[in-house]
Structures are given as C-alpha cells and as structure tokens.
C-alpha positions in Angstrom: -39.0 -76.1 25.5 -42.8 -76.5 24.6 -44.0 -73.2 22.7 -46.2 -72.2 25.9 -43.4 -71.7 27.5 -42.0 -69.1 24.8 -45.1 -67.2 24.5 -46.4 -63.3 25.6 -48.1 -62.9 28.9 -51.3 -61.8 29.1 -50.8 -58.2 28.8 -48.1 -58.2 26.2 -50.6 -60.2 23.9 -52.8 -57.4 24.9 -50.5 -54.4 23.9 -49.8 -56.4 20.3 -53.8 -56.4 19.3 -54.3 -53.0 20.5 -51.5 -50.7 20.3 -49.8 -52.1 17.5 -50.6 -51.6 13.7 -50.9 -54.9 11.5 -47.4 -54.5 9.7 -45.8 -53.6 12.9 -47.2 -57.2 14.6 -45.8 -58.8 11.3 -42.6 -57.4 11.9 -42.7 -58.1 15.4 -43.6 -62.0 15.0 -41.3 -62.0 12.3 -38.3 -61.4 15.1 -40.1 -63.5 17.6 -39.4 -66.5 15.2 -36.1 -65.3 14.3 -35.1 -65.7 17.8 -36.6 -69.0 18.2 -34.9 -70.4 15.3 -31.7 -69.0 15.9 -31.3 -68.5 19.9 -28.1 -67.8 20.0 -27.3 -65.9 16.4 -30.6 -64.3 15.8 -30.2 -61.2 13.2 -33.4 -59.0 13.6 -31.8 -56.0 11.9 -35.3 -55.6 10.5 -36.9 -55.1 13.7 -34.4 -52.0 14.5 -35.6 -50.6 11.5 -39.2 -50.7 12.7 -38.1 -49.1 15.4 -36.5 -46.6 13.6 -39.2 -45.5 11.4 -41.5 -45.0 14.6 -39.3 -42.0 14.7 -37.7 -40.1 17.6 -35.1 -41.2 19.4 -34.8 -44.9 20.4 -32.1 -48.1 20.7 -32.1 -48.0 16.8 -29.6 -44.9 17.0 -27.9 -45.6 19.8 -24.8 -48.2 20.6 -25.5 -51.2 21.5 -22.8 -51.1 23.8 -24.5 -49.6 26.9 -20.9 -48.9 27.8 -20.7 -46.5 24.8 -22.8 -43.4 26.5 -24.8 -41.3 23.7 -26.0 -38.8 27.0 -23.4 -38.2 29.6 -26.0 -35.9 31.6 -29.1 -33.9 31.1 -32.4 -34.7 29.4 -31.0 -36.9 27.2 -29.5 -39.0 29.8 -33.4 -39.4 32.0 -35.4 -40.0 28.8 -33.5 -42.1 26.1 -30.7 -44.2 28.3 -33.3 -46.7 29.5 -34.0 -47.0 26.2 -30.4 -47.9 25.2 -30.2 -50.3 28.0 -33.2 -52.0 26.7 -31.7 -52.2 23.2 -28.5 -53.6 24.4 -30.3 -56.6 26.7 -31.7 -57.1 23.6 -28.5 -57.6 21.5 -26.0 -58.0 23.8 -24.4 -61.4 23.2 -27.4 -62.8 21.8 -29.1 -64.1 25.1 -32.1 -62.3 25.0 -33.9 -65.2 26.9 -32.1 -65.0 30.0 -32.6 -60.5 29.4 -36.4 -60.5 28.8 -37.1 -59.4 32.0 -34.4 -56.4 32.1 -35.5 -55.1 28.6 -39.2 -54.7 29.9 -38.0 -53.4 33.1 -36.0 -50.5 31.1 -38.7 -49.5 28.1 -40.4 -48.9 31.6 -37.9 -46.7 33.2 -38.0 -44.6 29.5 -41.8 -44.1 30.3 -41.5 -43.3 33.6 -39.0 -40.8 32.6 -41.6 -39.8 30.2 -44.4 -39.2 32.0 -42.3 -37.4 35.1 -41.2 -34.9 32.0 -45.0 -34.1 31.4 -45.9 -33.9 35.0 -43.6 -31.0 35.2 -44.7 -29.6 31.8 -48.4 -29.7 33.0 -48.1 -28.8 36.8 -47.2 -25.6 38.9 -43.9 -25.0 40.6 -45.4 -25.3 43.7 -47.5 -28.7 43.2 -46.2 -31.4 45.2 -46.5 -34.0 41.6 -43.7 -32.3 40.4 -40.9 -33.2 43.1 -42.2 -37.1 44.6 -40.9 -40.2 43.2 -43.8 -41.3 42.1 -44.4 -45.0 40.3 -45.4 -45.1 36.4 -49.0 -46.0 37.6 -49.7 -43.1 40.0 -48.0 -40.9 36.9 -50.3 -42.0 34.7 -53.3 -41.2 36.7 -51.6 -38.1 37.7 -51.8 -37.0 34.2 -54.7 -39.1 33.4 -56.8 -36.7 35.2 -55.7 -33.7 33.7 -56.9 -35.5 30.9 -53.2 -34.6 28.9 -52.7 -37.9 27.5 -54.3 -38.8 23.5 -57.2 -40.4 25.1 -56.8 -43.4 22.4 -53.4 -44.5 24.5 -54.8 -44.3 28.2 -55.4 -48.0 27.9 -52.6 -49.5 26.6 -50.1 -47.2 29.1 -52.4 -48.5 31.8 -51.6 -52.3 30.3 -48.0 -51.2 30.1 -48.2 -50.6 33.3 -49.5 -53.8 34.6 -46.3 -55.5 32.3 -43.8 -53.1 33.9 -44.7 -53.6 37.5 -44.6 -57.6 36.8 -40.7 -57.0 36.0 -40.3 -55.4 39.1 -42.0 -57.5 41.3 -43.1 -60.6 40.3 -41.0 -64.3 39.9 -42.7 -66.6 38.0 -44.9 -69.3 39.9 -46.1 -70.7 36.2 -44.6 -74.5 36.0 -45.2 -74.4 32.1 -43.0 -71.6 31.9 -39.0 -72.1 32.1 -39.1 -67.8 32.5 -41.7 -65.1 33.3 -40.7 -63.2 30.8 -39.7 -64.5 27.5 -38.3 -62.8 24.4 -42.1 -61.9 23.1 -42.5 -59.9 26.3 -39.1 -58.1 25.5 -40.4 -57.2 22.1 -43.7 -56.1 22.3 -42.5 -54.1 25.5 -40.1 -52.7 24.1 -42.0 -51.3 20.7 -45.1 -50.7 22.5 -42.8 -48.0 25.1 -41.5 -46.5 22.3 -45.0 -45.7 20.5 -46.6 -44.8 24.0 -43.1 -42.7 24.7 -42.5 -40.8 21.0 -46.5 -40.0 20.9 -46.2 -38.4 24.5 -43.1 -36.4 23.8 -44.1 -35.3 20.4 -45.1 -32.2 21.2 -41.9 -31.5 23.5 -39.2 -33.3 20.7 -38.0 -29.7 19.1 -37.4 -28.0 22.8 -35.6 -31.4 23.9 -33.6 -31.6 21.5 -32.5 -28.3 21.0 -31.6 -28.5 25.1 -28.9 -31.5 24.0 -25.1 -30.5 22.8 -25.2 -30.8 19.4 -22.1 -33.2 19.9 -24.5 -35.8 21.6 -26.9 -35.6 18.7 -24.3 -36.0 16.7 -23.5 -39.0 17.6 -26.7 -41.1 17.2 -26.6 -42.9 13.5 -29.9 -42.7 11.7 -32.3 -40.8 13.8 -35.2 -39.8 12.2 -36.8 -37.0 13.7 -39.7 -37.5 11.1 -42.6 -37.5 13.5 
C-alpha cells in the first residue's frame, strides 16, 4: 500500500495544523507510525495518555470493551458513550484500518451530543432548537450565532464538521486510496472531538458530573478532571 493511500484527508490535515498544539501532533504522528509498522499489534498506550491529560472525560478512562457500559442511562450515557465507542474501534482487535471510518463517525456523535447539551443550556423552553434533531452543522450555526462558542474554535468545529459528515455519507471514489478513511483520519478525529468537546463542556463539567451516580464515576480508571 503506497503511503498516499495511508494518509489524512484534506480536512483532517487541516484540524492537525490548526487545532492541535506541536507536542500533541508529535504524539499523534508518533501513533500514526506505530500503526503502520505494526498493523496488527500496534501499542499506542502513549497516545491514550495524551488523551488523558486533555482532561475530562474520554476513551482513556473508559473500557475498551464497548460491551463493558461506564453509563447505563442519563447524561453520561448521550455525552461520553460515543466516545467509548470510538476508543474501542480504535483498539478493538487491532484492525483500526478496516474501523477508521466508525471512530470518526462516533468522536462526531460525542459532539453532536455536545452541542445539543448547549443548545438547551443557551435556549428557552419554548424555542423549537431545543427539541429538533438537528445535524452537527446546523448545531453549530445554531450556537454560532448566539456567538456561545470560544470564537478561536468556530473553525476547526466547522472542519470537523465537513470530516464528520464524510463518514456518514461519503464512499470513497479515490483510486489511490484502498479506504476513505485511514487510521490518520481516526486519530486526528478523534483528539481533535475531544479538545473541541472538553473546551465546550468546560464550563458545564462540575454540574454534569455531579448529575452521574457516584458508582458510574467510580468506575472510570484515571480521569482527570484537571481542566
């Protein structure tokens, strides 16, 4: 497989220069190669504990075993099981390759999860926002214009955006590429959802955790609630 065909799309390429800092593309490039060297036994330990010191809570603390449920119900469930799902494509029997797509596809769901939270932190009980399904995209603008989002991050969520939607629609028509998405894309989509993700629900951590049994908190290994 020529190294074209391994690479980042466009927009994942796009969320490394920009929304990642220079030790976390280090780290992240690090695993890439890891996983190019070793396809089928790749240890990227280190890249969990990247994750991990982004703080909040993310795949680092959970089971990798998506069978193994941290958040049987409530807030914990819509905002940090996407996130576990994403963690165990990533892991889960070391095939990564043939998972790219469903790891993007699932640091997604966690920011739509996200950014439906907010709507209904920063809208009336009687606006409309608060009860559609609405996409990640029209979210965004949604919140976008009531200008509640750290203006330096509008971008990147709107690349994000553009990545996310590829995983749901989009097959690959690219004859130099054996996959649309490849591990890169799973990577730098996952990272960048959790920085977009714990910078959003900073504010909101201490109230949503406090609304989760202490025996589901219990259970996550190494969270670091250092924000």
């Amino acid at each position: 497989m020529s190294k074209k065909n391994d690479g980042p799309l466009p927009e994942s390429k796009e969320l490394l220069d920009t929304l990642l800092t220079e030790t976390q593309k280090e780290i992240v490039e690090r695993a890439i190669k890891e996983i190019k060297e070793n396809p089928e036994s790749y240890n990227i330990d280190f890249f969990w504990e990247l994750d991990a010191s982004i703080g909040g809570v993310g795949g680092y603390c959970m089971p990798f075993d998506s069978t193994s449920n941290p958040f049987p119900t409530g807030i914990g469930r819509s905002l940090f099981r996407p996130l576990q799902y994403a963690a165990s494509y990533i892991e889960s029997n070391k095939d990564i390759h043939n998972n790219a797509r469903w790891v993007v596809l699932n640091s997604g769901l966690h920011l739509e999860a996200v950014a439906k939270y907010m709507i209904q932190k920063f809208t009336s009980s009687v606006n409309p926002a608060r009860y559609k399904k609405l996409t990640l995209g029209q979210s965004v603008g949604e919140l976008d214009k009531r200008k509640v989002l750290p203006q330096n991050l509008i971008e990147p969520l709107k690349v994000f955006v553009k990545l996310y939607n590829k995983s749901k629609h989009e097959v690959n028509q690219d004859e130099e590429r054996k996959r649309l998405f490849s591990p890169a894309d799973s990577l730098i989509g996952y990272i960048s959802a959790r920085i977009l993700g714990k910078e959003f629900l900073k504010p909101y951590y201490p109230e949503i955790l406090e609304s989760i049994e202490e025996k589901y908190l219990n259970g996550l290994k190494g969270l670091n609630m250092n924000l």
